[in-house]
Every structure is written in structure tokens, then in C-alpha cells.
C-alpha positions in Angstrom: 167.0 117.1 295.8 170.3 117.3 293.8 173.7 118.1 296.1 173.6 121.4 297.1 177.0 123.1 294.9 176.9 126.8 296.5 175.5 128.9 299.0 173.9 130.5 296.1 172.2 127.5 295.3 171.2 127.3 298.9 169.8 130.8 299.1 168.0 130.0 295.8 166.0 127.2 297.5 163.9 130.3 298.9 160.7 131.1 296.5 162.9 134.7 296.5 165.9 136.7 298.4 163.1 138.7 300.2 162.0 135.5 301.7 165.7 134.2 302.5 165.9 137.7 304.4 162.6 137.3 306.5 163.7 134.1 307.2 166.9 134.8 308.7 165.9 138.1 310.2 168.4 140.3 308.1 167.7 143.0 305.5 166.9 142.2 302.1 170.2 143.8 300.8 172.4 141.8 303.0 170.8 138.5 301.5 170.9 140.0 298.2 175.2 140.8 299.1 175.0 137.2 299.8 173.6 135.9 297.1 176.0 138.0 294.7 179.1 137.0 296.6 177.9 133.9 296.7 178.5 133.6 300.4 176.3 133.3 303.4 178.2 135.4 306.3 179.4 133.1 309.0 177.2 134.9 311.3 174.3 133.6 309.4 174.7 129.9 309.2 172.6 128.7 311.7 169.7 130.5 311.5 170.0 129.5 307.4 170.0 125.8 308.7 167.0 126.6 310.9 165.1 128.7 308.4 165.6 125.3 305.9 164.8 123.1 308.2 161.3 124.7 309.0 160.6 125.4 304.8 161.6 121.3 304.6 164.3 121.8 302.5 166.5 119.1 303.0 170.2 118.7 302.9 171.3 122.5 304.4 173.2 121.8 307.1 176.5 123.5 308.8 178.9 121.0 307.7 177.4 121.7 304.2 178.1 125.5 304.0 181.2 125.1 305.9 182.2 122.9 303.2 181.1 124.9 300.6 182.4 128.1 301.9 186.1 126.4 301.0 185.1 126.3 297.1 183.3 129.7 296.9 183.6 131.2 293.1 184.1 135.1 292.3 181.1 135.8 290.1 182.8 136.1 286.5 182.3 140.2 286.5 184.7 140.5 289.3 186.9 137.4 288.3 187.4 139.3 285.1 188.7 142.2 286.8 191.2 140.8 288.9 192.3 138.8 286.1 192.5 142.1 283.8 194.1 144.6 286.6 197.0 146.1 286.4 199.7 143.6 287.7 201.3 143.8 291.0 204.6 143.8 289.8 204.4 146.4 287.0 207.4 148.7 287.6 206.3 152.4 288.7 207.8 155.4 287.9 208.4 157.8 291.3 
């Protein structure tokens, strides 16, 4: 198996994001959140470690999302509108 990049990637072992869900006992949409924000909630970390360990995935372990939780990417749809948003320092009329 290639190095795991994101917790998308590690969410994406799963044959689908239902099966993530069951797996870690939370609703389909709150895996789906996860999968969009690219980020497994804290809360969630072991049993993901423990839900890969049982499927034989290899190489999901809690050093692994901790570490990948530092380089975590806004998915380009919401990078674009930070980037495009009215700036903070634009001078407002009162």
C-alpha cells in the first residue's frame, strides 16, 4: 500500500462512506462531512484505527491521522472562496 496522504485517502480505503459509517458507528452524513472536509473528527480516531485494523488495511494508525491532520487541504471550492472574499481590511463606509 502507498503512504496514506489524507484522511480522505484513509476514508477512501472503505469499499464506500456507508461502509466507513457502519464501521465507526456514526451516521452516513457525518462520514460523508468527513470525507468533504477531509478530516476525520478527533473523536473518531480510534475507532477508524480499529475499524482498519479488522478490514486489514494496513498503515492507519493514530500517529498517522494526527500527523495528517497538521497538513489538512480546504477542498478547492471553498479555497476559492476564501481566496475571492471580500478582504478584511477593505474600508467600510458607517
Amino acid at each position: 500500500m502507498t503512504d496514506l496522504t489524507s484522511h480522505k485517502e484513509i476514508i477512501a480505503l472503505w469499499p464506500s462512506i456507508a461502509a466507513y459509517a457502519a464501521d465507526i458507528e456514526v451516521p452516513e452524513n457525518t462520514a460523508k462531512l468527513m470525507h468533504w472536509r477531509n478530516s476525520i473528527g478527533p473523536d473518531h480516531w480510534q475507532a477508524t484505527v480499529n475499524a482498519a485494523l479488522s478490514r486489514g488495511f494496513n498503515g492507519v494508525t493514530l500517529e498517522v491521522i494526527l500527523a495528517l491532520r497538521s497538513v489538512r487541504k480546504m477542498p478547492p471550492s471553498e479555497e476559492t472562496r476564501v481566496l475571492s472574499g471580500p478582504s478584511l481590511f477593505s474600508a467600510t463606509s458607517s
